[in-house]
N, C-alpha and C positions, 0 to 999 in steps of 0.2 A: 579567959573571956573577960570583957571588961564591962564597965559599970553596964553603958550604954545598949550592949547587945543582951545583957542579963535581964534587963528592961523590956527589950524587944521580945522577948523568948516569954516573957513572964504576961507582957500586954496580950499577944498572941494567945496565948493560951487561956486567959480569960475571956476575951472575945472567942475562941472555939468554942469555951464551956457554954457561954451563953447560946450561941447558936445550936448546940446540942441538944440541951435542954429545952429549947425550943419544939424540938421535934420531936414530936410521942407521935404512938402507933396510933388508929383508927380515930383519927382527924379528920379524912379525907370525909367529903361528903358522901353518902351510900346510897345517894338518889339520885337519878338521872333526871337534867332539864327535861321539861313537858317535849321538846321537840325533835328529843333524842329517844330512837325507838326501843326499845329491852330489847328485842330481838329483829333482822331483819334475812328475809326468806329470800331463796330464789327456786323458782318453780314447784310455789306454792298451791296443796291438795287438802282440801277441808271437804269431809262428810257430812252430811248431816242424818242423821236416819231417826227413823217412830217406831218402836216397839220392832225395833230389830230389821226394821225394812227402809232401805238407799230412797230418801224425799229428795234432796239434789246436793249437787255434787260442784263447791265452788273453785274452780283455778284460777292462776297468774304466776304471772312471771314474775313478778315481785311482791314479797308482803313485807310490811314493816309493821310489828305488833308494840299497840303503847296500852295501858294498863286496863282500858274497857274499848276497846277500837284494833280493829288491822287495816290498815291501810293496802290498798291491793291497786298493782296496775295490769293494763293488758289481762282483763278481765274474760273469764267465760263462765254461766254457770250451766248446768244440764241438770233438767227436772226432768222426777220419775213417775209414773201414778203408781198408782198400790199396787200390782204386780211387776214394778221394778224395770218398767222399758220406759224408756228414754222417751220424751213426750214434745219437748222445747228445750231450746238453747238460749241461752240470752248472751250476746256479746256488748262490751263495753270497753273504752281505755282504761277507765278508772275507776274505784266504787270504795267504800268502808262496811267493815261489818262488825257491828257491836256485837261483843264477845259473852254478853249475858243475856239478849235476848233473842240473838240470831237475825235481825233484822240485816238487811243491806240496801246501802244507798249507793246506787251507780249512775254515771254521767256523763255530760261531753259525748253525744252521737249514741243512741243506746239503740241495739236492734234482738228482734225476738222472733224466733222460725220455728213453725211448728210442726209436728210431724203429716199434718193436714194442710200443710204448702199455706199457712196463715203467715203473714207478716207485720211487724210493729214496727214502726221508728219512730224515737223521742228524742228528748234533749237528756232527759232524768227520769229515774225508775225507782221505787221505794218497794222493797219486797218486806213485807208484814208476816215473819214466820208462823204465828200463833194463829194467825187465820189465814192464813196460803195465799195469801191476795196480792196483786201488783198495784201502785197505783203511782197519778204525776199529775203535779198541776200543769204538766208543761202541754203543747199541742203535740198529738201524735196523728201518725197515719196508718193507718191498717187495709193491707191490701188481702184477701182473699182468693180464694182459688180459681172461685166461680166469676170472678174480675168483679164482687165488689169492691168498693173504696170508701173507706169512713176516714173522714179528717174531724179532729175537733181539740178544743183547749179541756183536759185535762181528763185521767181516765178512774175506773175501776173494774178489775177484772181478773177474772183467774186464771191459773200458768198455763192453761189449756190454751185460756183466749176465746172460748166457747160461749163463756158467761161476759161479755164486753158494756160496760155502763162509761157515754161519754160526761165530763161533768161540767161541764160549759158548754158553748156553743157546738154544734155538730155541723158538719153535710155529708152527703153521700152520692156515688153513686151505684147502680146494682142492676146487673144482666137479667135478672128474675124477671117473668112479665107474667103480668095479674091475667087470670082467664075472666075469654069474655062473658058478662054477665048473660048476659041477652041468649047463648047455648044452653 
């Protein structure tokens, strides 16, 4: 071999060492970008239950979980009362559910039936697990069985829908007719 390739062979192989040594083990970063999920689900089932008893029951068709958040599409959840029958449903496209306090934020068309043929629709819905409550600043409509109709901006109320507070502006209409005084 002569001068010039003994050169070649020899430069090579310093330039591999250094590239070598370049590369140690557990370099790589061990954290995932904020918008990349840890884990992502499909046809995803979240319990929640009190002292051993089904409060409701969240699905989707997709969860993407990031370190206090899941992200959920194609949204249902079904709520139970304290002897475990199914009471309401709430559907939505898409919601978040903070993974530490149980709360859920769902949106985009949000609708709620109750086993009392009660009806909601909003735009947005905040369920406050620690006190069972629904609430939105958005306007909703609530149609009842007996054909009332409550429109108003923004609500509070419970999964029943029994307990209903609008918190803005309200109107109504309603089939009920006051008895005459004058009998």
């Amino acid at each position: 071999m002569n001068e010039r390739g003994k050169k070649s062979i020899l430069c090579f192989c310093f330039l591999a060492g250094i590239v070598l040594l370049g590369c140690e083990e557990g370099k790589l970063p061990e954290t995932l970008e904020p918008d990349i999920p840890k884990i992502s689900l499909e046809n995803f089932s979240l319990t929640e239950t009190k002292q051993g008893k089904k409060m409701w029951i969240l699905e989707a068709k997709n969860a993407k979980v990031y370190d206090e958040v899941i992200n959920v599409d194609s949204v249902r959840i079904r709520f139970f009362n304290k002897d475990e029958v199914e009471f309401s449903v709430l559907y939505a496209p898409g919601g978040i559910l903070n993974t530490r306090t149980h709360n859920i934020l769902v949106g985009d068309s949000v609708s709620v039936f109750t086993n009392d043929s009660t009806k909601l629709f909003t735009d947005s819905l905040f369920w406050l697990n620690d006190s069972q409550r629904i609430i939105t600043d958005c306007k909703v409509k609530i149609l009842k069985q007996d054909g009332t109709v409550i429109e108003g901006n923004g609500l509070r109320a419970d999964p029943y829908l029994e307990k209903i507070e609008i918190l803005g502006t309200a109107k109504g209409v309603s089939p009920i007719k006051l008895p005459d005084i004058n009998k």
